[in-house]
ROPAZA-488371 format. One record per residue (C-alpha): residue in one letter; x, y, z. Coordinates in steps of 0.2 Angstrom, whole numbers, plus 2048, in hexadecimal, padded with zeros to 3 digits. Example, Ala and Ser with C-alpha at 12.3 -4.5 7.8 and 13.67 -1.06 7.14 Angstrom:
A83E7EA827;S8447FB824;
END
This chain:
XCDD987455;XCD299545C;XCC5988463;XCD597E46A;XCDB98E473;XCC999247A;XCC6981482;XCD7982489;XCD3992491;XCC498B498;XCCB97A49F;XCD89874A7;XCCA9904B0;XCC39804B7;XCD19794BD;XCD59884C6;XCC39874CD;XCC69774D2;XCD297D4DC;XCCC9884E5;XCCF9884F8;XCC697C503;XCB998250F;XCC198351E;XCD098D518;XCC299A50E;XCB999C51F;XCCA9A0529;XCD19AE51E;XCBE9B651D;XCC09B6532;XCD19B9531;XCCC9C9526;XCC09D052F;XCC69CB540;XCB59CE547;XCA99BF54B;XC9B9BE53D;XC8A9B8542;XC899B0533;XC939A553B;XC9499E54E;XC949A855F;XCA099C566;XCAE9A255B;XCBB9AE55C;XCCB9B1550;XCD59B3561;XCCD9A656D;XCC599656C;XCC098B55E;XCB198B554;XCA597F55B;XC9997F54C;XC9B98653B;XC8C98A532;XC8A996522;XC7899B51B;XC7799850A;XC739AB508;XC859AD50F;XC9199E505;XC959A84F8;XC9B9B5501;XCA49AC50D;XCAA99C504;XCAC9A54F3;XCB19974E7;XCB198A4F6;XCA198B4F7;XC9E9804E7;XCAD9734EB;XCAB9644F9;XCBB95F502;XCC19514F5;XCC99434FD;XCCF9344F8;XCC6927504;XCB6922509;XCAE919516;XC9A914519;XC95909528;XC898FA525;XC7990552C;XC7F91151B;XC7A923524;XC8B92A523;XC9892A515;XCA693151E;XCB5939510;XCC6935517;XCD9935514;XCE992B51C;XCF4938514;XCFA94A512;XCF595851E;XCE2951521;XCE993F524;XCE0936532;XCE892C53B;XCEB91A533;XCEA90F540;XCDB901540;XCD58F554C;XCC68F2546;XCBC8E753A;XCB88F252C;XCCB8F452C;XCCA90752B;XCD5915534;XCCB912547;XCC8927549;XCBB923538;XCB4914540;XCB191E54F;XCA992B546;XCA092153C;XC9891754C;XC95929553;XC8C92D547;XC7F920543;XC7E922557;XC77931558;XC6B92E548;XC63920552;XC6192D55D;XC5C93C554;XC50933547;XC4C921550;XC47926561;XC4593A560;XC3C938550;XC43947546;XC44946534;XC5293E52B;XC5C94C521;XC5994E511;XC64945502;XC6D94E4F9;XC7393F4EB;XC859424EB;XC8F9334E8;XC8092C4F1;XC7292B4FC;XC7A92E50C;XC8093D517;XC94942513;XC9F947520;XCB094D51C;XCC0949528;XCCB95A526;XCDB95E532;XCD597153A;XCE3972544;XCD8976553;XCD098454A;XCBD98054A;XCB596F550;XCA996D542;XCA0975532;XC9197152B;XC8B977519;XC7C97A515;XC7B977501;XC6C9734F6;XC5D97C4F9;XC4E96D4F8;XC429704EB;XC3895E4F1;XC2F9694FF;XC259794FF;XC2F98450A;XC3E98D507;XC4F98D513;XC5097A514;XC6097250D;XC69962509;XC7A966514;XC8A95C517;XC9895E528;XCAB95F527;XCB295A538;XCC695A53E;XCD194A53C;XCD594654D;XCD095555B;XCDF954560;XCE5965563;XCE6970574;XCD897B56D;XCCA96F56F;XCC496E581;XCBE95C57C;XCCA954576;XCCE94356A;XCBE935569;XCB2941574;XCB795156A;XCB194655B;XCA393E561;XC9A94E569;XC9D958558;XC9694A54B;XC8694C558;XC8595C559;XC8995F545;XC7C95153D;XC6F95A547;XC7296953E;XC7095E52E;XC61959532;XC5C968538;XC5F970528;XC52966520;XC4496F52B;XC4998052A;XC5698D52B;XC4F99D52B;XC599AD524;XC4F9BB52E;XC469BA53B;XC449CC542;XC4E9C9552;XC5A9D5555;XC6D9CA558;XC659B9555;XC729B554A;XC6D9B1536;XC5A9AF53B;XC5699F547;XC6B99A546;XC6999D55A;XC5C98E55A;XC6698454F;XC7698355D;XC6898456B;XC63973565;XC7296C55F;XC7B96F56F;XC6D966578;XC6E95756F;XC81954570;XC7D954581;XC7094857F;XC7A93D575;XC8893E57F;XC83944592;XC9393D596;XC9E94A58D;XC9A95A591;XCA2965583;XC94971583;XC99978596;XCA8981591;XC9A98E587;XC8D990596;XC959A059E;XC909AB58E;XC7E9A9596;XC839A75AA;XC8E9B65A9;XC859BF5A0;XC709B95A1;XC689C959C;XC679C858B;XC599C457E;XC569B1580;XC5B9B056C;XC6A9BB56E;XC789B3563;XC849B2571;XC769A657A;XC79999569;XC8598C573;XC7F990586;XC6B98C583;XC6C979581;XC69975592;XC57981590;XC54973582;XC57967590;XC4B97059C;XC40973592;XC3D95E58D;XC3E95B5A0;XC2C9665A1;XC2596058D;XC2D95158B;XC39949581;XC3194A570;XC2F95F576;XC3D966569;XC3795855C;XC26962559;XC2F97355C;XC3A97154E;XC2B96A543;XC2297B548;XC3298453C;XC2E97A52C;XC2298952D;XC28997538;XC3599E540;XC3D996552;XC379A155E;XC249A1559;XC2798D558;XC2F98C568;XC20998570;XC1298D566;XC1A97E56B;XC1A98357E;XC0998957E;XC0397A578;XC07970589;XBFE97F590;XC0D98A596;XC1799A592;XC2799B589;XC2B9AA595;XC259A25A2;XC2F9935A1;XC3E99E59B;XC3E9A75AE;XC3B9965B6;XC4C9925AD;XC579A05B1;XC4E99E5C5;XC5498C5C2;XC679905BB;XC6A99A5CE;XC6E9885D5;XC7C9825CB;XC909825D0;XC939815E2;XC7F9875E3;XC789775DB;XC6896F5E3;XC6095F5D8;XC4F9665DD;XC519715CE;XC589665C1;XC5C9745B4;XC6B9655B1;XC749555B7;XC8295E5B2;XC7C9705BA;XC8A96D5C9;XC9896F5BB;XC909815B4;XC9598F5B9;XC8A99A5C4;XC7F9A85BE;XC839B95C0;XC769C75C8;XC719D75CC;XC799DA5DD;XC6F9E55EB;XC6F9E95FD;XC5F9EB603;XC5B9FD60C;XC48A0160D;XC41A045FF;XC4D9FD5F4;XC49A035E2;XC4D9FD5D3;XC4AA045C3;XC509F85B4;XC4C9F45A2;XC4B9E359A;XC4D9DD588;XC419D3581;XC3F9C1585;XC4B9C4591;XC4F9C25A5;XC589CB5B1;XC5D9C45C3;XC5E9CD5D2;XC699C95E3;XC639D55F2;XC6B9D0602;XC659D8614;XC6D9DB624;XC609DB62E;XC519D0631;XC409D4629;XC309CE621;XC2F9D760E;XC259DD601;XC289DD5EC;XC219EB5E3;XC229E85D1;XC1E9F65C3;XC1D9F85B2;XC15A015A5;XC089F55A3;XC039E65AA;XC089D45A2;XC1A9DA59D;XC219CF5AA;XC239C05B2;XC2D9BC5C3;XC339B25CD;XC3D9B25DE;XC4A9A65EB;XC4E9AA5FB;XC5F9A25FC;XC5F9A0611;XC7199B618;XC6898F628;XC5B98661D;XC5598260C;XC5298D5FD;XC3E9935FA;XC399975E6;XC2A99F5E4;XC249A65D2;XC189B45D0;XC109BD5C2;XC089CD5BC;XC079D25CE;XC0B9E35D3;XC0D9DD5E6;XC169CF5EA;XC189C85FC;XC2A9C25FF;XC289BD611;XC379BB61D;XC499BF619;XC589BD626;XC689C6629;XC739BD61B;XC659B6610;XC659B95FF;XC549BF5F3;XC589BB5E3;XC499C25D5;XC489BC5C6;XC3F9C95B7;XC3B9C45A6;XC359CF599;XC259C6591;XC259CF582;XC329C6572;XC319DC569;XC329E8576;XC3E9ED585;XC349F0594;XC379FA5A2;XC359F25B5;XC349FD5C6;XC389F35D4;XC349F85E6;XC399EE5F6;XC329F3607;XC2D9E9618;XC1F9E261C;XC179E162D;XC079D5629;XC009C761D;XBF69BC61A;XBF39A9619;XBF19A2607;XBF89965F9;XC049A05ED;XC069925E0;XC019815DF;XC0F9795D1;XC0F96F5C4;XC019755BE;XBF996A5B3;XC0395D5BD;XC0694A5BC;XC0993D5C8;XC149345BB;XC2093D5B9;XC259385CB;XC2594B5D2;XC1C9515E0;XC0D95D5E0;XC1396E5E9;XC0C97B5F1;XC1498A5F5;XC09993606;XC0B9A460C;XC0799E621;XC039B162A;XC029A863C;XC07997646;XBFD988642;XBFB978648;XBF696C63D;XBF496F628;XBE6963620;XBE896060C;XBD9957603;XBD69575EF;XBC69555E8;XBBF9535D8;XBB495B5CB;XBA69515D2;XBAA9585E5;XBB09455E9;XBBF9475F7;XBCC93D5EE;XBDC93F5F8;XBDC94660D;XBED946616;XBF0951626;XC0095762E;XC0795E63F;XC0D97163B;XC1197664D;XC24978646;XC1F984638;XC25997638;XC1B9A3630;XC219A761F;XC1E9A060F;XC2298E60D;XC24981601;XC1A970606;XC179635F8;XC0A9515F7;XC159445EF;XC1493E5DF;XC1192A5E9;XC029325F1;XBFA9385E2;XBFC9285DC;XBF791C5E7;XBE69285E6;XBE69225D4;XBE19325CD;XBDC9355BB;XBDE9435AD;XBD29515B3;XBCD9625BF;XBD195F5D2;XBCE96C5DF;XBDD96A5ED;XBD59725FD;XBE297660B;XBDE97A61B;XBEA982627;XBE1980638;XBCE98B636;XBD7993625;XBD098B616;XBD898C604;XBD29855F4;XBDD9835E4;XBD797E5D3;XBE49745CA;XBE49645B9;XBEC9555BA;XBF294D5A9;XBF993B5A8;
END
């Protein structure tokens, strides 16, 4: 009797254990507990506000969170796998998680689940076929293929994925077999995307995080407001490829004006998570498409910032560099879009960025200080017309890089970019143009301080600023640029390249009676440089400006 009695007890116990709450209700009482947003969880949420786009929990953090939820999956009491066999996707046709019955199709299943199920082995051709990322790791319950539960959140949260088994087959630590809960219909008011889209954009964005988590999730990473260690990159990357999935869609917009409202934060600040996809997207115009693939291969074995910075510097440029040229490039979206400076297709639809607004009285000074990896922006408009002068200060030299527009009402915008400079020739600005300086702090530890100073100029001289891209290819079908600082009228400019061997390999003139002094932007087009059938190697471009002769070294890699 006394062992009858102790088993009893114990078959009490795990019945109650079993039924413990699900997931998604554990998670809303902690937030509705706390009423303060977590960075254990996502930026994007708010008790009060808008759904949670993306869910995740670090192991470090289930038990706390999820309590006994955190050993229980949804149990429900259908299942559906397509005939590629990635997914199992867990649903029900009744009770409060019930999709919706209804089936047109030849698997005879509820159509949201065959739709989901499509989705999905969609983007896995994507992400593993043609990206070439990794497939997730298997985690062997009730089989080989990655679960996704179908759960009704009421407009509550898009998605959650969970992290769950730590894998033992690799030698690192903070990879994990994971599986993704999603809502039943996206239905509700709540979700900016609604029904099919809502759906299709959060499987992309979620089996990324899967497959992610069988590279790496770090716990720390030493930023400060990154989020639990690289979670920033995580959303970065799968905000990008829902959008790459599905450019059609658009979900990820609604998120952008936590970076455009507010850009002068560090570039892994936790607030950034949702807004930095198209940075992704940016960044694999310069690299390539494969770019993020060999980033995230780089955190197997460190964290995402060093990764992201090795992985740049390795097609020869600079993560702060290119960070600059992205906020300089986020000035020309909304009703300011130009698709010379393709930060998106979609960068007509964002929102427009937000400044540092000045008059210009001579001197203007600014004194300023900027977080690490971070930019700030300028807007200085004039009333009168003048030639100008930059200077730039700090406490030591190679703590900034910079770059300016001059947004003139009558013609087109210039871009130049600049570097560890402590003069900087602006050149001519009208009544009602607008300079707009863009500062990045090199450093990813220390907030720097910067001294600005902007006076007139009354002389300058002739010379070429920047020559751009640099190493530079003809395939990619842009055109070589030069940006020229011209310090008199001209009549005719003379552009000829030569290579390594001194062999004149392209010569084209033009008539420059109508140029201004100023700085300029002129470019040889990529069809030029390729009718001259140029190879891989060191050029010399030699541009002559009537008797001024100028020589830039420059690569071309095809």
């Amino acid at each position: 009797m006394r062992y009858t009695l102790i088993i009893t007890f114990i078959l009490s116990l795990y019945v109650v254990f079993l039924q413990a709450e699900d997931s998604h209700t554990a998670i809303m009482h902690y937030l509705q507990s706390t009423k303060t947003l977590d960075y254990s969880l996502s930026s994007a949420y708010s008790v009060d506000a808008r759904p949670i786009k993306s869910l995740m929990i670090h192991p470090s953090q289930r038990e706390r969170i999820l309590g006994k939820a955190q050993f229980s999956r949804p149990i429900m009491d259908k299942a559906y796998i397509r005939a590629a066999g990635h997914f199992k996707f867990h649903y029900t046709t009744t009770g409060y998680d019930a999709v919706e019955a209804l089936s047109t199709n030849e698997d005879n299943v509820p159509d949201y689940i065959y739709e989901a199920a499509v989705a999905a082995e969609y983007v896995y051709r994507i992400l593993i076929d043609t990206l070439e990322f990794a497939p997730p790791p298997v985690d062997n319950y009730e089989g080989m293929e990655t679960d996704i539960y179908v759960m009704n959140f009421g407009g509550s949260a898009y998605a959650y994925t969970h992290p769950e088994d730590e894998v033992f087959t690799t030698n690192r630590s903070y990879d994990y077999t994971a599986y993704i809960e999603i809502d039943n219909d996206y239905k509700e008011s709540n979700y900016t995307t609604n029904g099919l889209d809502g759906l299709r954009v959060t499987v992309a964005h979620e089996y990324f995080h899967v497959v992610q988590l069988g590279y790496n999730w770090w716990e720390s990473n030493g930023l400060l407001n990154s989020g639990i260690g690289d979670q920033y990159f995580l959303e970065w990357s799968s905000t990008w490829f829902e959008e790459r999935a599905y450019p059609e869609i658009n979900d990820y917009i609604q998120y952008l004006g936590d970076f455009f409202y507010n850009p002068v934060n560090s570039i892994w600040d936790s607030d950034y998570a949702y807004t930095m996809g198209p940075f992704i997207y940016f960044l694999n115009n310069v690299y390539g498409q494969y770019f993020i693939q060999k980033t995230w291969e780089k955190i197997k074995g460190q964290y995402a910032l060093q990764s992201l910075i090795e992985a740049v510097s390795e097609y020869g440029g600079d993560l702060a560099t290119q960070y600059n040229n992205y906020v300089n490039a986020c000035y020309f979206t909304g009703s300011r879009y130009n698709e010379t400076y393709p930060i998106s297709p979609d960068a007509i639809y964002f929102p427009e960025l937000s400044f540092t607004n000045e008059s210009f009285t001579e001197p203007l000074t600014i004194d300023d200080t900027i977080k690490p990896l971070a930019t700030r922006p300028y807007k200085i408009t004039f009333n009168t017309n003048q030639y100008l002068d930059l200077f730039v200060e700090s406490p030591s030299s190679g703590e900034f890089t910079g770059s300016f527009i001059i947004d003139k009402n009558s013609s087109s915008d210039f871009l130049r970019k600049f570097g560890d400079q402590t003069e900087v020739f602006i050149g001519e600005a009208r009544k009602d143009d607008q300079l707009i300086v863009f500062f990045t702090n090199t450093s990813t530890e220390t907030t720097h301080d910067l001294n600005l100073t902007l006076t007139t100029a009354e002389t300058f001289p002739t010379k070429i600023l920047v020559l751009y891209a640099n190493p530079y290819s003809w395939k990619n079908q842009n055109p070589l640029n030069i940006d020229l600082q011209l310090g008199k009228f001209i009549k005719t400019l003379n552009f000829q390249i030569y290579n390594i061997l001194g062999q004149r390999v392209y010569s084209k003139s033009a008539s420059a009676e109508n140029l201004d002094p100023g700085i300029l932007n002129l470019e040889i087009s990529s069809d030029d440089l390729r009718g001259s059938n140029l190879s891989s190697g060191i050029y010399l471009l030699r541009l002559a400006a009537d008797d001024i002769k100028m020589i830039r070294k420059f690569t071309i890699i095809n």
